[in-house]
N, C-alpha and C positions, 0 to 999 in steps of 0.2 A: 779441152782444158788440160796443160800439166797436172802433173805431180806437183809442183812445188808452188803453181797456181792456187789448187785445192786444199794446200798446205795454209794458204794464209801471207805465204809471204811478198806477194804485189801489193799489196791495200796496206805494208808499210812505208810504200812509200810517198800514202797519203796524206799530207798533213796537216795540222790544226795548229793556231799559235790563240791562246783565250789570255784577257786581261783579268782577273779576278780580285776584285773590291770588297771591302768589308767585311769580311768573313770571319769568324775565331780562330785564335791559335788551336783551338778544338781540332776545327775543321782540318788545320792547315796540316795538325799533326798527322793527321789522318791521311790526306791525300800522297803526302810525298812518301808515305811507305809505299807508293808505287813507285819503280825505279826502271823496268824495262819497259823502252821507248816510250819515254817520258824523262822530259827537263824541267826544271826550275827553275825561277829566280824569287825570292820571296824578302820584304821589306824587312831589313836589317833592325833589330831590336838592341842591338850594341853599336852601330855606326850613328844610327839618330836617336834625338835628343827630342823627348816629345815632351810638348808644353801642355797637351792634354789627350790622353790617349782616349780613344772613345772603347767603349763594351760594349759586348751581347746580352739582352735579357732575356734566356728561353721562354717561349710561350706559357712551359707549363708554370713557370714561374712567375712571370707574370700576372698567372691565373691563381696562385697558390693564397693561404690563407692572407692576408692583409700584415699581419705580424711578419710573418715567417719573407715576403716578398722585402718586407721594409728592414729586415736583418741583410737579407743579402745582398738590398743596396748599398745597405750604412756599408759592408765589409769592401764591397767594392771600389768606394768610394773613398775608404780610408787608407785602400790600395793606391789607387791613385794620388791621393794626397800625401802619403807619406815617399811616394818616387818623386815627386817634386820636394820634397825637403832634401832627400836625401843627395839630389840633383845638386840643389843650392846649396848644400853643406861641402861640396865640393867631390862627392864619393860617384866615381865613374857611371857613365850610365848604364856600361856592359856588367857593374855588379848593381846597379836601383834597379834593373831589370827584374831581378829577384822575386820581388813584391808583384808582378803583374799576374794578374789572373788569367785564366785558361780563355776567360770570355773576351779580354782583349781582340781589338779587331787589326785585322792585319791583311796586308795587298802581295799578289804573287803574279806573276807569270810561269804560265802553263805551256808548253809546245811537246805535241805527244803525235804519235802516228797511229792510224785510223786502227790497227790492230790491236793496240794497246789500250785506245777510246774505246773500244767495243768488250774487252773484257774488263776495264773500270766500272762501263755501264754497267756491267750484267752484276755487279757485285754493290756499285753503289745506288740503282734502280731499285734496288730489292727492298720491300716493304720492311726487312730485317735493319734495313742500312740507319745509322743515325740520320735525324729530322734533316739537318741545316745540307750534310753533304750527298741527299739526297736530293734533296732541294735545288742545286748545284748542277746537280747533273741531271735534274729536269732543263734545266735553262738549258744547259752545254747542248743536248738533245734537239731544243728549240731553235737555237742558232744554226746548227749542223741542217736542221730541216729548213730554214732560209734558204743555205746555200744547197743541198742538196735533198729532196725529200728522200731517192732513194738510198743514199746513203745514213742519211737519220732513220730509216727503216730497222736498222742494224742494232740501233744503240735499244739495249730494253734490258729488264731486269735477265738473269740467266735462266728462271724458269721458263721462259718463253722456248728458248732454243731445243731447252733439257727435254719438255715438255712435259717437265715432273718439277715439281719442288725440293731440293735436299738441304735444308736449312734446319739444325733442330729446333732450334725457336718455334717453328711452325709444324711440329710434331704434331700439334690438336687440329691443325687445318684453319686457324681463323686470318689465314689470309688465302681470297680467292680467286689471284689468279691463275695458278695452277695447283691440283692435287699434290699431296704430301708422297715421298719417294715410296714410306710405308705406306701408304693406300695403294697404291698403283704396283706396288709388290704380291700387296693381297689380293689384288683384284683377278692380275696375272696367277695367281694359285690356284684362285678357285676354278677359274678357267681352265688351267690344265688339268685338273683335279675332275671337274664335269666332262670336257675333253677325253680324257682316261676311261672315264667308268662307259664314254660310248665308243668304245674302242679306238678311238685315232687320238692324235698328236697333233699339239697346236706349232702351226708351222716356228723358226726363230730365225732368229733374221743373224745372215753372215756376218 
């Protein structure tokens, strides 16, 4: 295998082209701050004229008290209703765009090369990641494993690879698929610490 094999850089010239539906501008804001080896195209919120945009209801919201779910409809709701006035009052759509909420749903095209899928994965896999864009790239993962299992082998949270955790969120450890960077820092101390007091050294890796 080269050098520039091991590098990473042949498996860019693998590539993926995904349709992606319904999703929020949450999500969408979130995905395209990825930029190398990765494209877009995502549904124009000033070219079209929507007669009825549809929205996300988070689960947790969903589930939330009865009052407080029924506030966030009305609000959404009177987002909506008031881009269609402001539509028919004659006021552009690229300024009633204004009023639309984060949970708007909106469609993109994705075309990324298999290098660039695989460090997406390892960041939007992570038990850290928001619900929806992990969610996301559960699928992305499922399809990849259609067309190729061992190539969807690849895609997984980055703990996996690290084989340690370095998220601070998970400083206390309550996500289990892998240990926390500080546990596994501790663990290695005490080891060479016990290692020490019976005279050798624990080997380290070049």
């Amino acid at each position: 295998m080269s050098p520039r094999c091991r590098s990473g850089s042949t498996i860019e010239h693998v590539v993926f082209t995904f349709g992606i539906t319904g999703v929020s501008r949450t999500l969408s804001h979130q995905l395209v701050r990825h930029r190398a080896g990765v494209a877009f195209d995502q549904q124009s919120q000033r070219y079209v004229t929507y007669k009825q945009a549809a929205t996300m209801l988070p689960h947790s919201i969903a589930e939330a008290d009865e009052d407080l779910r029924a506030r966030y409809e009305d609000q959404v709701e009177s987002s909506m209703a008031l881009y269609g006035e402001l539509v028919g009052s004659g006021i552009p759509g690229e300024d009633a765009r204004f009023v639309f909420p984060n949970g708007t749903r909106t469609n993109l095209v994705m075309t990324t090369n298999l290098r660039a899928l695989i460090h997406m994965s390892g960041l939007r896999l992570c038990t850290m990641a928001q619900w929806e864009i992990r969610r996301l790239f559960q699928l992305i993962r499922h399809e990849i494993f259609t067309v190729s299992p061992f190539l969807g082998s690849f895609l997984a949270p980055k703990c996996v690879p690290l084989g340690y955790c370095d998220e601070m969120g998970n400083r206390d450890g309550h996500c289990p698929i892998r240990p926390h960077k500080d546990r596994v820092l501790e663990a290695w101390a005490d080891k060479a610490k016990a290692a020490r007091a019976a005279g050798r050294e624990l080997p380290v890796q070049p």
